[in-house]
C-alpha positions as a Python dict, from the first residue, in 0.01 Angstrom:
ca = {
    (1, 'X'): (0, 0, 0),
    (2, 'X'): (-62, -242, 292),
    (3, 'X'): (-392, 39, 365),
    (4, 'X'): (-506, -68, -19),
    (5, 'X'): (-410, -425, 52),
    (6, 'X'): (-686, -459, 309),
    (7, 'X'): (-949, -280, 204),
    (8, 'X'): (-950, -514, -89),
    (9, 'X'): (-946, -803, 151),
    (10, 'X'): (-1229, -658, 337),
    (11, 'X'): (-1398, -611, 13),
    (12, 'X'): (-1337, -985, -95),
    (13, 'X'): (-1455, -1076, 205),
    (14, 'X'): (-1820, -889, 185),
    (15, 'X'): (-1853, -1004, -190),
    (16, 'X'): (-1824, -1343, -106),
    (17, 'X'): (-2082, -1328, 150),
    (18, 'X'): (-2320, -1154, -35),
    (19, 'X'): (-2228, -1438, -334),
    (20, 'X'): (-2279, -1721, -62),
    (21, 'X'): (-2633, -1598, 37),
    (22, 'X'): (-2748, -1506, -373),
    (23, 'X'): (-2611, -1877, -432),
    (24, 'X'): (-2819, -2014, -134),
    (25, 'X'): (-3124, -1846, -296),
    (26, 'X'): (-3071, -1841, -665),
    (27, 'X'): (-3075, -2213, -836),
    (28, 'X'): (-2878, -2056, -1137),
    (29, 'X'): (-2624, -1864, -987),
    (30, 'X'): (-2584, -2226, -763),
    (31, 'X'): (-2564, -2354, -1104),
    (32, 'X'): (-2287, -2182, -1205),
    (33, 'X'): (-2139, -2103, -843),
    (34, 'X'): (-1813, -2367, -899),
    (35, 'X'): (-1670, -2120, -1199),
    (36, 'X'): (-1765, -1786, -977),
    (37, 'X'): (-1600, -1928, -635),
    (38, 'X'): (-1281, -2045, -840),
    (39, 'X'): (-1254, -1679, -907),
    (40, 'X'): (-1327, -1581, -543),
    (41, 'X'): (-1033, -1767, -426),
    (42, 'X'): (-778, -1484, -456),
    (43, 'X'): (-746, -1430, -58),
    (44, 'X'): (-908, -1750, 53),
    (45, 'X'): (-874, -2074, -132),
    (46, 'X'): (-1089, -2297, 146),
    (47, 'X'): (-1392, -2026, 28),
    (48, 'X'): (-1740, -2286, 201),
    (49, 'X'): (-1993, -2379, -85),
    (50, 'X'): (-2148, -2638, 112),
    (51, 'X'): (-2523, -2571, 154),
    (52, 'X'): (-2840, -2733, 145),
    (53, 'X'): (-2917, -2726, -254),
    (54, 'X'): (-2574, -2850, -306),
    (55, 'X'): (-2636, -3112, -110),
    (56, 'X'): (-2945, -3172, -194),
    (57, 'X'): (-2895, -3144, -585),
    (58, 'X'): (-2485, -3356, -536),
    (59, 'X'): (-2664, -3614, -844),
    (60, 'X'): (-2708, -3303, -1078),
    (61, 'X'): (-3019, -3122, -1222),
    (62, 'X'): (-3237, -3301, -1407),
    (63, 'X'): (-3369, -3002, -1561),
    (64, 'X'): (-3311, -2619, -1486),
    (65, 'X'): (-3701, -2446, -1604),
    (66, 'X'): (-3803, -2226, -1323),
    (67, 'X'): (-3671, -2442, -1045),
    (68, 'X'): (-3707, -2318, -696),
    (69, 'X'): (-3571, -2389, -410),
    (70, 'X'): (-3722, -2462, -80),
    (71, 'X'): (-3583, -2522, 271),
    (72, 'X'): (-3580, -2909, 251),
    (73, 'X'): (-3633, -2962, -92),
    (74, 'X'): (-3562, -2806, -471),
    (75, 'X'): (-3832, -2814, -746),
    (76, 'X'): (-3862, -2727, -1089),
    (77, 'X'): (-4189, -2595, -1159),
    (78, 'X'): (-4420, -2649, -1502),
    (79, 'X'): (-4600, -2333, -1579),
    (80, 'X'): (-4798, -2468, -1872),
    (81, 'X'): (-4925, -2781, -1673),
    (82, 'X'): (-4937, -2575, -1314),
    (83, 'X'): (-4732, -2884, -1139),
    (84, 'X'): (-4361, -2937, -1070),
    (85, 'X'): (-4166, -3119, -1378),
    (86, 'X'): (-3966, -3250, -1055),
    (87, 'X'): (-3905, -3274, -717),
    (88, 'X'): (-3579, -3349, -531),
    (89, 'X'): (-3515, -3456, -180),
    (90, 'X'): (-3258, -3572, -9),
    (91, 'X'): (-3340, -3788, 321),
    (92, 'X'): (-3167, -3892, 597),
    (93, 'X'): (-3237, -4124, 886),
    (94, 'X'): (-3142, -3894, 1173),
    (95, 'X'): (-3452, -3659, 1013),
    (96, 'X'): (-3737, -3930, 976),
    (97, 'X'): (-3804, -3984, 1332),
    (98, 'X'): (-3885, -3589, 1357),
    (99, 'X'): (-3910, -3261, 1584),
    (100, 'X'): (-4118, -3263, 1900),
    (101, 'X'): (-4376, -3019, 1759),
    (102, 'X'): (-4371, -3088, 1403),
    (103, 'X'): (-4708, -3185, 1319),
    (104, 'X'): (-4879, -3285, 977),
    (105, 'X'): (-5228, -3134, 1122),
    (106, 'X'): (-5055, -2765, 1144),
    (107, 'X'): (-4997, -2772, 783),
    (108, 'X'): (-5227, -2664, 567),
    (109, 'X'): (-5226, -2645, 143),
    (110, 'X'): (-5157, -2344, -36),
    (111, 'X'): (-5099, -2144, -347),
    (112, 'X'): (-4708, -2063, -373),
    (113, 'X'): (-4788, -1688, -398),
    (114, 'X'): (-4369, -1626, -548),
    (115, 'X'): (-4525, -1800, -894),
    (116, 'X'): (-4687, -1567, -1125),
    (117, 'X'): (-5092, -1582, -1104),
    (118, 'X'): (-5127, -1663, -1432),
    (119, 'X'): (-4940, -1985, -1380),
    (120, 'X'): (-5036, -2049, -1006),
    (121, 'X'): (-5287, -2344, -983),
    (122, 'X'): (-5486, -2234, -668),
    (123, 'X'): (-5713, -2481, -407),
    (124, 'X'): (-6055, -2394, -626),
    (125, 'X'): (-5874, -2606, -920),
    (126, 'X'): (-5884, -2896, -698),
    (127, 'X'): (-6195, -2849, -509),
    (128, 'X'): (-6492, -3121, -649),
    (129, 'X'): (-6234, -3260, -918),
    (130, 'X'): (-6227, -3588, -796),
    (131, 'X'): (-5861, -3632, -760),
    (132, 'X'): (-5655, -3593, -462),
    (133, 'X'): (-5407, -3352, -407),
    (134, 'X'): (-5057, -3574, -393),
    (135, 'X'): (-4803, -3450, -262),
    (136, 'X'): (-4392, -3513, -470),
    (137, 'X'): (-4194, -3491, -155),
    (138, 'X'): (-4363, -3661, 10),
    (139, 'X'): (-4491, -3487, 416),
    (140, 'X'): (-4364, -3781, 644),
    (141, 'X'): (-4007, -3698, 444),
    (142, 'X'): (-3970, -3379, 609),
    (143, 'X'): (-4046, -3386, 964),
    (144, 'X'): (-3680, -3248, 1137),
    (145, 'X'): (-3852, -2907, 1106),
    (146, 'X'): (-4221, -2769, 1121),
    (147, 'X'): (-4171, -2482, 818),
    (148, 'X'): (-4004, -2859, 591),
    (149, 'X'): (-4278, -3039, 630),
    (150, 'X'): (-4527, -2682, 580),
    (151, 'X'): (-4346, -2577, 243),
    (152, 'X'): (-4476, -2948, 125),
    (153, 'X'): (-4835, -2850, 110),
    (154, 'X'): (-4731, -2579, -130),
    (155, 'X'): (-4943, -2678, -406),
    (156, 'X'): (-4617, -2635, -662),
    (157, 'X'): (-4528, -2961, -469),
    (158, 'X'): (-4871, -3110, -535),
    (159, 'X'): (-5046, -3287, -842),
    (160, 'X'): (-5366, -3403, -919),
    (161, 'X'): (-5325, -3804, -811),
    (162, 'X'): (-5606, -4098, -773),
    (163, 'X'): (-5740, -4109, -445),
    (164, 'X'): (-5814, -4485, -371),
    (165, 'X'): (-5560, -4740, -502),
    (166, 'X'): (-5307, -4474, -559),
    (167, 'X'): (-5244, -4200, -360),
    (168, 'X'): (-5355, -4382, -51),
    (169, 'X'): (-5219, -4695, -205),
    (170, 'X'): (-4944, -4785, -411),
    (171, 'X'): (-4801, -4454, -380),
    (172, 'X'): (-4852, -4453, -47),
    (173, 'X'): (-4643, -4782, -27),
    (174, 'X'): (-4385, -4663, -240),
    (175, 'X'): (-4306, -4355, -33),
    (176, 'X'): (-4307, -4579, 288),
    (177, 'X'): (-4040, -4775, 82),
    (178, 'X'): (-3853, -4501, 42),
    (179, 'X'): (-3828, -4364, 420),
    (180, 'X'): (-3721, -4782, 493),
    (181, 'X'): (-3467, -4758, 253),
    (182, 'X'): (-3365, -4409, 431),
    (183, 'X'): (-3344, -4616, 782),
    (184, 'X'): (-3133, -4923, 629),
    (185, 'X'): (-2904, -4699, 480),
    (186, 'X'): (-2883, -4336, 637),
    (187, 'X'): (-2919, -4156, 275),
    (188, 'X'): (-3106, -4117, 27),
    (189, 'X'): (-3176, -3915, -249),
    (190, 'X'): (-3523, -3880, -410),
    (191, 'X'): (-3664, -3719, -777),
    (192, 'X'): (-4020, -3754, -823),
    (193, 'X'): (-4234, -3627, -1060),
    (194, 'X'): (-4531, -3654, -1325),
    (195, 'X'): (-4531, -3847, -1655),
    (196, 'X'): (-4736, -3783, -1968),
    (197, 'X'): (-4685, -4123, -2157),
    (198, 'X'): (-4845, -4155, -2491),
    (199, 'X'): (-5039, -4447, -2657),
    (200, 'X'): (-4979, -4564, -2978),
    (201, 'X'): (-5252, -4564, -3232),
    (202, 'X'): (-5056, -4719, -3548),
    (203, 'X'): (-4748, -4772, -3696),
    (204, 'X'): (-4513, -4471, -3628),
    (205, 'X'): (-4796, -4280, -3474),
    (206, 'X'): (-4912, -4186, -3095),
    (207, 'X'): (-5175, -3989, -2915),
    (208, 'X'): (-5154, -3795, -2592),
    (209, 'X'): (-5444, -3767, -2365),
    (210, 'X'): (-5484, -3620, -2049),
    (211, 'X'): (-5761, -3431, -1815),
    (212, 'X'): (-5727, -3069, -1689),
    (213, 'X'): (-5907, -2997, -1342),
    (214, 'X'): (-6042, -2653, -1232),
    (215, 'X'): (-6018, -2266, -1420),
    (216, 'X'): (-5663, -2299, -1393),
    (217, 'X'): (-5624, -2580, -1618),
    (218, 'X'): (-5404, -2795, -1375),
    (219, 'X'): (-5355, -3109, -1554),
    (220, 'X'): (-5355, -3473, -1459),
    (221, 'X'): (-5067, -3694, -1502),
    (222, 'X'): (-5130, -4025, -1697),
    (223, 'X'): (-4841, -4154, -1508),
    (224, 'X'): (-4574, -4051, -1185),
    (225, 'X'): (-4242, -4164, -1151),
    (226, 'X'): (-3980, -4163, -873),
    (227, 'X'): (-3614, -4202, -897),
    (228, 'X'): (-3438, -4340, -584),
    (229, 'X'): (-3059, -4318, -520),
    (230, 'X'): (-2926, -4510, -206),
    (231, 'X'): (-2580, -4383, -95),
    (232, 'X'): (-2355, -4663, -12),
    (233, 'X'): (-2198, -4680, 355),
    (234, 'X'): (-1913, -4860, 197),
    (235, 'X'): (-1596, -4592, 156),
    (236, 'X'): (-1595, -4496, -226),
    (237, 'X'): (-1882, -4761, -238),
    (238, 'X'): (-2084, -4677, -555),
    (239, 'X'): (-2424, -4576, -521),
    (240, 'X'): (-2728, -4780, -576),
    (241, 'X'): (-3029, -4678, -854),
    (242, 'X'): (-3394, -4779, -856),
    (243, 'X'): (-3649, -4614, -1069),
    (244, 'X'): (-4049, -4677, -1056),
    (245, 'X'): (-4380, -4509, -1278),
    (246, 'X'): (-4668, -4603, -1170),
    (247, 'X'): (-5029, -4531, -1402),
    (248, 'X'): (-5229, -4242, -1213),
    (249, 'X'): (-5503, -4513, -1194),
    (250, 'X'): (-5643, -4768, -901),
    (251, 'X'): (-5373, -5031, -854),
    (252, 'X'): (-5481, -5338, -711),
    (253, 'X'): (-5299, -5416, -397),
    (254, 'X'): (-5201, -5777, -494),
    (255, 'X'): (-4939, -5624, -743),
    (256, 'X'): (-4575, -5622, -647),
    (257, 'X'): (-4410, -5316, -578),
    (258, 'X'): (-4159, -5417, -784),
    (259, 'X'): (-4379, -5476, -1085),
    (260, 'X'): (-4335, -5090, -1155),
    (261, 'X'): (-3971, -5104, -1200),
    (262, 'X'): (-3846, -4917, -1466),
    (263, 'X'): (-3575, -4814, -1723),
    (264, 'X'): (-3433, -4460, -1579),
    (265, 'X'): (-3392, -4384, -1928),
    (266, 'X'): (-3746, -4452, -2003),
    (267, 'X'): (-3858, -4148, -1794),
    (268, 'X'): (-3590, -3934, -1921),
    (269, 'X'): (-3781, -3994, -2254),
    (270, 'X'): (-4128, -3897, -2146),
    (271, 'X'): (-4019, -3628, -1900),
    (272, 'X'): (-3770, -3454, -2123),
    (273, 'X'): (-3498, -3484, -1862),
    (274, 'X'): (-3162, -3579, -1786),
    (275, 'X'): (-3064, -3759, -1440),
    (276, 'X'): (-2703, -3783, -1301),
    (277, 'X'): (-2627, -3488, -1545),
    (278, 'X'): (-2172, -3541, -1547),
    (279, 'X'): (-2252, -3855, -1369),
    (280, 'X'): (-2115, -4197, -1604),
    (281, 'X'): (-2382, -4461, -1575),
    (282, 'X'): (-2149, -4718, -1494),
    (283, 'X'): (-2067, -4546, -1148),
    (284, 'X'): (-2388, -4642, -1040),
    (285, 'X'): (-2390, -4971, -864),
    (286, 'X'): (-2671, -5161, -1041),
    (287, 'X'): (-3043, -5085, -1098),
    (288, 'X'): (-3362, -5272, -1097),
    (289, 'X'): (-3320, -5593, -915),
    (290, 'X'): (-3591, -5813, -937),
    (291, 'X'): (-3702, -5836, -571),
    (292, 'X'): (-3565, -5649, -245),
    (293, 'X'): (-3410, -5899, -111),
    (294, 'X'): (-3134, -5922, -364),
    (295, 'X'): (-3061, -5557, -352),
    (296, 'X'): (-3000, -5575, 53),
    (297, 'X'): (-2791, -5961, -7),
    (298, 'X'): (-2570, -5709, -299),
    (299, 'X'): (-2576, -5333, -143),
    (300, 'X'): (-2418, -5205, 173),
}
């Protein structure tokens, strides 16, 4: 008996591995990993699930169509448009300041050979198409290791942006926002992604128009939005919500910042997703204050 006994310990003990590394590399078995480990705790009930797409993804999926996970970030990726439907990050001060040795320069942009070729956008798409290739999670994020901020220039991280007054401007100032915000308050979680907003042409009717760059049909956002949760350093301190979309378009640089605010439900309209998924609303502390300095005078 006691000879049966262990061997189903040992047994346990292997499965649960092998479920710990498939969980690690699967976003749907992570999905439904809380049910499976419940099972799994027979032997062991203090079983570890703590790993980096559950902390990464603690806010919930927005959406769960072909998402992928990298080392420092998880995506889901659109295989219609060849661009992510979103990215998520989540940033912390002791990372920003990187890694002697992680450099920008030694990265270089690339087809994510794991998607399919008929849905892989590939450099050629890009090449001549007047747009710049903008990165979701953003490089300067990801600089504690070299392969972080390398899995960035994957070009399912990348979207066809503006070049001047967007990518190297507003954008650029948004994503600087974001790593300020990370330094003020030590975390900071992070969905970006593209919008595709319609305009309306009369009453009760809209039109949809957008460009597609290169063979591959990668298509061009009309709009991008980022969603930007600031953990509190309060104890059971509620966390803090800001959302932004910004037009894929020059933005002059007299404009506020905070001019792009927006209504997190808004996005979840055009985008066809669902943030804080089990999350009330009301356990969020706030969203949207009109100017920065009220959100540091109210947050800690």
């Amino acid at each position: 008996m006691a000879c049966f006994v262990a061997g189903v310990y040992f047994q346990h003990r292997h499965a649960t591995r092998d479920l710990q590394q498939l969980v690690q590399e699967n976003p749907y078995a992570y999905y439904l990993s809380p049910k499976i480990f419940k099972a799994f705790r027979f032997f062991d009930p203090q079983i570890e699930e703590v790993h980096h797409v559950q902390r990464i993804m603690k806010y919930g999926f927005p959406g769960l169509d072909d998402v992928r996970i990298y080392s420092d970030f998880v995506l889901s990726y659109d295989r219609r448009n060849r661009i992510a439907h979103w990215v998520c990050e989540h940033l912390q001060g002791s990372n920003l300041h990187g890694q002697p040795g992680v450099r920008r320069s030694s990265a270089t942009y690339r087809p994510d050979m794991s998607v399919p070729s008929t849905f892989r956008a590939s450099l050629a798409d890009y090449r001549h198409s007047g747009f710049d290739r903008g990165h979701l999670a953003a490089a300067g994020n990801h600089r504690g290791h070299q392969l972080h901020c390398n899995e960035t220039f994957f070009l399912t991280n990348i979207a066809p942006q503006i070049g001047q007054g967007f990518n190297s401007g507003a954008w650029n100032q948004l994503e600087t926002y974001v790593r300020h915000l990370t330094q003020s308050f030590g975390s900071v979680y992070v969905c970006t992604g593209p919008l595709f907003k319609a305009r309306q042409q009369g009453i009760n009717k809209w039109s949809l128009e957008y460009q597609l760059i290169g063979s591959n049909m990668v298509a061009v956002p009309t709009h991008y939005f980022k969603v930007i949760t600031i953990e509190s350093k309060l104890p059971h301190g509620k966390p803090y919500m800001e959302a932004y979309v910004l037009p894929n378009a020059p933005i002059p640089q007299e404009l506020e910042l905070r001019s792009f605010l927006c209504d997190i439900r808004e996005i979840e309209h055009f985008a066809g997703l669902k943030f804080f998924d089990g999350l009330r609303r009301s356990a969020i502390f706030g969203s949207n204050y009109p100017n920065e300095a009220q959100v540091f005078r109210d947050f800690e």
